[in-house]
C-alpha positions in Angstrom: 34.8 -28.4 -231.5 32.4 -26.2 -233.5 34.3 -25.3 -237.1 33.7 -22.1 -237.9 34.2 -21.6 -241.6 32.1 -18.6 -242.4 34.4 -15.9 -240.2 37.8 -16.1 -241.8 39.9 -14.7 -239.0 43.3 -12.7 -240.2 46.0 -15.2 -239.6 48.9 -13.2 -240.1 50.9 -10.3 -238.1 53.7 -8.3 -239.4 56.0 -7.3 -236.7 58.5 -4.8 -238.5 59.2 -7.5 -241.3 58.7 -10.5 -238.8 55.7 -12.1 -239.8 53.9 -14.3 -237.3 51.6 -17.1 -238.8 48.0 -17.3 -236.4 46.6 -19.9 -238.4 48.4 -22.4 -235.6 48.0 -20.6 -232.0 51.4 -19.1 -230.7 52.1 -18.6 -227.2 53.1 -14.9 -225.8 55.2 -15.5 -222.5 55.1 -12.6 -219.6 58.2 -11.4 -218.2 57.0 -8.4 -215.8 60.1 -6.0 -215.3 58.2 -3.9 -212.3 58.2 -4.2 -208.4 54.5 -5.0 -208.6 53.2 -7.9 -210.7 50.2 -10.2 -208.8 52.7 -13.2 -209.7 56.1 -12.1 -210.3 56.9 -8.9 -209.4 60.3 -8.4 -208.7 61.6 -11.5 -209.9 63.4 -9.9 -212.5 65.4 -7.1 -211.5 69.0 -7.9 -213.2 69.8 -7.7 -217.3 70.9 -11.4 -216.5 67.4 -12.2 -214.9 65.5 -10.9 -217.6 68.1 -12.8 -220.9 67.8 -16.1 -218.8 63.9 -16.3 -218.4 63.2 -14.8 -221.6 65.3 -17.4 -223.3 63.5 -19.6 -221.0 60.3 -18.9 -222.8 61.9 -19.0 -226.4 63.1 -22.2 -225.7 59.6 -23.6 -224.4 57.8 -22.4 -226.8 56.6 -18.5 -226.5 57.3 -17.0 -230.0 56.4 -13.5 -228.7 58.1 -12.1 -225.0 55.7 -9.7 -224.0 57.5 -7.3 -221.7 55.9 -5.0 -219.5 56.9 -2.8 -215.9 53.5 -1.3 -214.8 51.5 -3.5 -212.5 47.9 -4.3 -213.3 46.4 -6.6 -210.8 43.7 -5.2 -209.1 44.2 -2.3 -207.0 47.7 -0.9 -208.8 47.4 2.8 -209.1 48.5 3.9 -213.1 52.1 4.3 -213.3 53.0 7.3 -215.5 55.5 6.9 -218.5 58.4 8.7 -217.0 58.6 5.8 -214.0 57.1 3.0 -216.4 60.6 3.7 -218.7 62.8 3.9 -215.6 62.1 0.2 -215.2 61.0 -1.3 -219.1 63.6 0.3 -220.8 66.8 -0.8 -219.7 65.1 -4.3 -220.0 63.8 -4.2 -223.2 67.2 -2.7 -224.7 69.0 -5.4 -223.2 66.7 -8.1 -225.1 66.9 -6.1 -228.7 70.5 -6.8 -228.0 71.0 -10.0 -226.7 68.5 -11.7 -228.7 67.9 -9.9 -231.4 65.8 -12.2 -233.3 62.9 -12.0 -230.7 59.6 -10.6 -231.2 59.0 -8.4 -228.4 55.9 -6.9 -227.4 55.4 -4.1 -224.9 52.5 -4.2 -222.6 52.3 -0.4 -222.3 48.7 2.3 -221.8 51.1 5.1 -222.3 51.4 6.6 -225.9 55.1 7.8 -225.1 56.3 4.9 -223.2 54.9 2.8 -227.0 56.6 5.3 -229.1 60.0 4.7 -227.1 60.0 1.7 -226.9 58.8 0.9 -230.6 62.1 3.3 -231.7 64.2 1.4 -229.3 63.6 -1.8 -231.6 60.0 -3.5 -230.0 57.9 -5.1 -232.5 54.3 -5.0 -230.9 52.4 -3.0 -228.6 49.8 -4.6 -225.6 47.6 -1.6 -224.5 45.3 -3.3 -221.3 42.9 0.3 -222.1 42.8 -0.1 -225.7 44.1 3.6 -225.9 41.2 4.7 -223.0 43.9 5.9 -220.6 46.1 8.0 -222.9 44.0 9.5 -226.0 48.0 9.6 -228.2 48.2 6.0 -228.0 46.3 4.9 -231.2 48.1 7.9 -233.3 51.5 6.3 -232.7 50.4 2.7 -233.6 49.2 4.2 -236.8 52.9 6.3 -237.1 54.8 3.2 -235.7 52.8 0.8 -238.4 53.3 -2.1 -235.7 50.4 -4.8 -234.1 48.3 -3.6 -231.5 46.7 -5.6 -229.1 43.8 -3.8 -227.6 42.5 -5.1 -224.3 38.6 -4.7 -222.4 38.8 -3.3 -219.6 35.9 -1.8 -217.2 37.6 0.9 -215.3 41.0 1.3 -213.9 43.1 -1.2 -212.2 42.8 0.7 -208.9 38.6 0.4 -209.0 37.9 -2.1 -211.7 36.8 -4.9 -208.9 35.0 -3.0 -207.5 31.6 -4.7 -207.9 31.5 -5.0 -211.8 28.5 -5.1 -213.6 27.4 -5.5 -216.9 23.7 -6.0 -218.7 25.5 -8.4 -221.2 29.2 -8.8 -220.7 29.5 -10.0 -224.1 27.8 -7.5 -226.0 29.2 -4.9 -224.1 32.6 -5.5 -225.0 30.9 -6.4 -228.7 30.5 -2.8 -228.8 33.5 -1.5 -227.1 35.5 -3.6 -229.6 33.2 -2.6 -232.6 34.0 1.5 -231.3 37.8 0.9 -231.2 37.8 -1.2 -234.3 36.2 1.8 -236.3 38.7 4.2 -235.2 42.3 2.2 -235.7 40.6 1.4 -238.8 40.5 4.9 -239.7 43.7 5.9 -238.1 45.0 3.7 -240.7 46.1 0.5 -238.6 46.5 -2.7 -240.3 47.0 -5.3 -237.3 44.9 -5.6 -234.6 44.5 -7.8 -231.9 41.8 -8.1 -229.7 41.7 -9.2 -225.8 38.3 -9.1 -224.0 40.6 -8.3 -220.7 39.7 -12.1 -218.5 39.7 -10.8 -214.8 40.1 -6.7 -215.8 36.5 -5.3 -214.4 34.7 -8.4 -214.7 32.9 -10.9 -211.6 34.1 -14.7 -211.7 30.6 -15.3 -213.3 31.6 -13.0 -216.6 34.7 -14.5 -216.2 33.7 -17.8 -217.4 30.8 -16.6 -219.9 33.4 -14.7 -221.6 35.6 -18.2 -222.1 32.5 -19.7 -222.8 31.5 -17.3 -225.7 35.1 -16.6 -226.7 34.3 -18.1 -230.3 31.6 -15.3 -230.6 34.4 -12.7 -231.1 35.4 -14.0 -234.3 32.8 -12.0 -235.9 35.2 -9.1 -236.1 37.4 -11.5 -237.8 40.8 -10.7 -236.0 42.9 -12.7 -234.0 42.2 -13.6 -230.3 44.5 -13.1 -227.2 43.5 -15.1 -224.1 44.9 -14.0 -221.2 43.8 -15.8 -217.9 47.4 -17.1 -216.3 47.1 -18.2 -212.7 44.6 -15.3 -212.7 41.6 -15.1 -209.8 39.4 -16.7 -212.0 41.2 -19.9 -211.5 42.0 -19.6 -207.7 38.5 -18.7 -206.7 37.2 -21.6 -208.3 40.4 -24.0 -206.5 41.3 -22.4 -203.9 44.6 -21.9 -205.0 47.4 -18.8 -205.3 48.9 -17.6 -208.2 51.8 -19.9 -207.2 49.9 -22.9 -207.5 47.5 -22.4 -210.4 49.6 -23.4 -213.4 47.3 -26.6 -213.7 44.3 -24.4 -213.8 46.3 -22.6 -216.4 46.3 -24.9 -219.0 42.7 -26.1 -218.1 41.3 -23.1 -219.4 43.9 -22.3 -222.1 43.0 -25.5 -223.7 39.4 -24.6 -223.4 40.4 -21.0 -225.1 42.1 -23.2 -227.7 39.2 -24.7 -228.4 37.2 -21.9 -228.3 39.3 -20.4 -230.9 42.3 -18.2 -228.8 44.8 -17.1 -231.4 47.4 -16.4 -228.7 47.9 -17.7 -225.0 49.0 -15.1 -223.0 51.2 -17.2 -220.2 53.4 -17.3 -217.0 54.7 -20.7 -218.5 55.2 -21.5 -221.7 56.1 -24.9 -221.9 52.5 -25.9 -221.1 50.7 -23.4 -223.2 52.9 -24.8 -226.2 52.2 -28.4 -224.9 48.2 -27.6 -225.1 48.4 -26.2 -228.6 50.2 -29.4 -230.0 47.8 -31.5 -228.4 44.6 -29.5 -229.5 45.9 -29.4 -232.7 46.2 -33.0 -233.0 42.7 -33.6 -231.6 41.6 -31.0 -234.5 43.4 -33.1 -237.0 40.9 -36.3 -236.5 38.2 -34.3 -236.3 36.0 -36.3 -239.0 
């Protein structure tokens, strides 16, 4: 693996006093509240659903549950705040109570459904628009003083497949992230996290440029999400479902790893935390 010394990536978050240490990669474990996830949608409709798998992911190794009740595969319509609450909220109060020690992010492009949720005890927000499909969003991260995870996406859900294309995906999103950077900056935003949005308006062939060129995104010098659980990506390249690509999942999370992912955005956290370990080791006797 390449070390890269001369871009000094932030390694730390602060999530309302809970500070996260990036210098080792953490893993981020989905639970999807909504009717409509690509993988598990509607799995977890009950309070006792949602304690038992997120407990689950504590246990195998996710230090953040990222939480989230509007769908995103490709196709979903947006879901506006009033119905995205009906289903996140109940959840999410019932983790601020249960396990109250958790770091819980909301994945969330709604400004109101963020402010809520932040004042209902959540720690960081996910936005998969990076504040592109509601103009409020990046004022309440500035008021909320929490970590925002800002996402590349080409689109909408409903039309971002729709025969993508790009001149250079990389420096495209380069400058899309350069933009947003600028402006959270200004807004006065301390932690930012930045996602280049694997399968979210890109073909299979940008797919795997951007995982190739991941390591290029450290010039902004912020951590790195890597999101690409049992996504398309993987099954297009298998010929597998979303059901059976958990193998394909830690294929290319341990090539994000190594390509310098900050946080593993997973189904299954057991193997995400397996992969750091072992990538870590392998980094340890580099010499």
């Amino acid at each position: 693996m390449l070390q890269d010394t001369f871009f000094e990536t932030k390694s730390t978050i602060n999530c309302r006093g809970k500070i996260i240490n990036l210098s080792t990669p953490v893993v981020m474990g989905i639970i999807n509240v909504g009717p409509d996830s690509f993988y598990d949608g509607g799995k977890y409709r009950t309070s006792w659903d949602i304690i038992k798998q997120a407990v689950k992911l504590l246990e195998e190794g996710a230090v953040i549950i990222d939480l989230g009740a509007a769908s995103t595969r490709p196709g979903a319509s947006l879901i506006d705040a009033s119905d995205e609450k009906r289903y996140l909220m109940p959840a999410l109060k019932t983790l601020v109570k249960e396990l109250p020690h958790a770091v819980l992010s909301i994945d969330t492009y709604n400004a109101d459904t963020a402010n809520e949720a932040l004042d209902a005890g959540a720690h960081i927000i996910n936005d998969i628009s990076a504040g592109t499909f509601d103009s409020r969003m990046f004022s309440v991260i500035a008021s909320q003083q929490v970590p925002y995870v800002m996402m590349h996406i080409k689109g909408t859900p409903e039309n971002m497949q729709k025969n993508p294309v790009y001149e250079d995906v990389v420096q495209e999103i380069t400058a899309y992230f350069a933009e947003k950077i600028f402006r959270l900056r200004e807004a006065g935003v301390h932690d930012i996290i930045i996602d280049p949005g694997f399968g979210f308006g890109k073909s299979l062939e940008d797919n795997f440029r951007l995982l190739n060129k991941l390591d290029y995104f450290k010039i902004f010098e912020l951590p790195i999400l890597a999101g690409v659980s049992r996504k398309s990506m993987i099954n297009k390249v298998l010929g597998t479902s979303p059901q059976q690509a958990l193998n394909g999942t830690t294929v290319l999370n341990t090539v994000a790893l190594q390509k310098g992912a900050n946080i593993l955005r997973v189904h299954d956290a057991l193997e995400a935390a397996q992969a750091i370990k072992l990538i870590r080791m392998l980094q340890s006797h580099n010499d």
